[in-house]
C-alpha positions in Angstrom: 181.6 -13.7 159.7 184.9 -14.2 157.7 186.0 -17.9 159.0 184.7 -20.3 156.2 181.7 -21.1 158.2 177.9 -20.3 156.9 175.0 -19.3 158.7 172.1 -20.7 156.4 167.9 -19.7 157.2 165.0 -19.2 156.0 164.3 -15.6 155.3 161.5 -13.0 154.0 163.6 -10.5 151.7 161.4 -6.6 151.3 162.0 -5.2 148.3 163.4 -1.4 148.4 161.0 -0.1 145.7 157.2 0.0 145.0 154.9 -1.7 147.5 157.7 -3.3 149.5 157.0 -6.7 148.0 157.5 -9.6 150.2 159.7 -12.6 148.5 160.2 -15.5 150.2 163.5 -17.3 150.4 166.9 -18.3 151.7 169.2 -16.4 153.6 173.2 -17.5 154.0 176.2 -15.2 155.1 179.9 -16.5 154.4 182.9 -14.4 154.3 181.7 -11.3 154.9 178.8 -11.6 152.2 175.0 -11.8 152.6 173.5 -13.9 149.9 169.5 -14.2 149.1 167.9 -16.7 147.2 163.9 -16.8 146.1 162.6 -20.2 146.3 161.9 -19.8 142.3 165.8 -19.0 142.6 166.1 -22.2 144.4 164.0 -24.3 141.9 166.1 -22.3 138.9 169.5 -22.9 140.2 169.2 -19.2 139.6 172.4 -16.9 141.1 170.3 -15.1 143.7 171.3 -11.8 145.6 175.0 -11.0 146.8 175.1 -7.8 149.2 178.7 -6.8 150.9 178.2 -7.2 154.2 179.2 -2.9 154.6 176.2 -2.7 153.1 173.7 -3.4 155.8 172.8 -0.8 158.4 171.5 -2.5 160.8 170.4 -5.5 162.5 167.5 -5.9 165.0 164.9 -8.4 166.5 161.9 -9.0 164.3 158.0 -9.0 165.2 157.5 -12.5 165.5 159.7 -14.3 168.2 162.8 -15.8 166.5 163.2 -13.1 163.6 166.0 -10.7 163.1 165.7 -8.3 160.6 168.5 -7.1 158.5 168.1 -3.2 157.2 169.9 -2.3 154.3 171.6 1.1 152.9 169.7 2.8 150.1 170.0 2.5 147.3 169.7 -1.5 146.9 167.1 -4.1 145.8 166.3 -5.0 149.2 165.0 -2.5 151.9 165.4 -5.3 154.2 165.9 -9.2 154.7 164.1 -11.0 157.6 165.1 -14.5 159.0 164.1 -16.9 161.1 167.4 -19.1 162.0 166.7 -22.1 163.7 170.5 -21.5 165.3 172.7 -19.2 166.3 170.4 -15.9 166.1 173.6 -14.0 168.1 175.9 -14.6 165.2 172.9 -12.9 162.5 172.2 -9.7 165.3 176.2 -9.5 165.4 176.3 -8.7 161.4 176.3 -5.2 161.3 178.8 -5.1 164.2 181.5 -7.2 162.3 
């Protein structure tokens, strides 16, 4: 998505390492970058989580009706970042086909 518009949700980041923590947070893409904020991020004014978007390696529906979950090349932070957009779900499952 490289057209100066945002896709904006909420989102469930799993970190790569350890027990998989869970962090909650907030998901945007613009220009070709995913970007992840914690809600203590949010509260901070803290810089969050920038991935290229060739980083991802795949996007698929979640568990829960609604969710798509965005899997990530190793090594990274994040073994995966799940969302729940309220809109335009097509336009997060078309991320890792450009």
């Amino acid at each position: 998505m490289n057209s100066g518009q945002a896709l904006m949700a909420d989102a469930m980041a799993v970190e790569a390492s350890g027990a998989r923590q869970e962090i909650a947070g907030v998901a945007e893409v613009c220009d070709d970058h995913l970007h992840f904020k914690s809600n203590s991020d949010l509260k901070a004014r803290a810089k969050g989580w920038h991935i290229d978007r060739s980083e991802i390696a795949g996007v698929r529906d979640g568990g829960e009706p609604g969710e798509v979950v965005i899997n990530f090349r190793t090594p990274g932070r994040f073994h995966a970042i799940v969302v729940t957009p309220v809109m335009h779900a097509d336009k997060w499952r078309a991320l890792a086909t450009g």
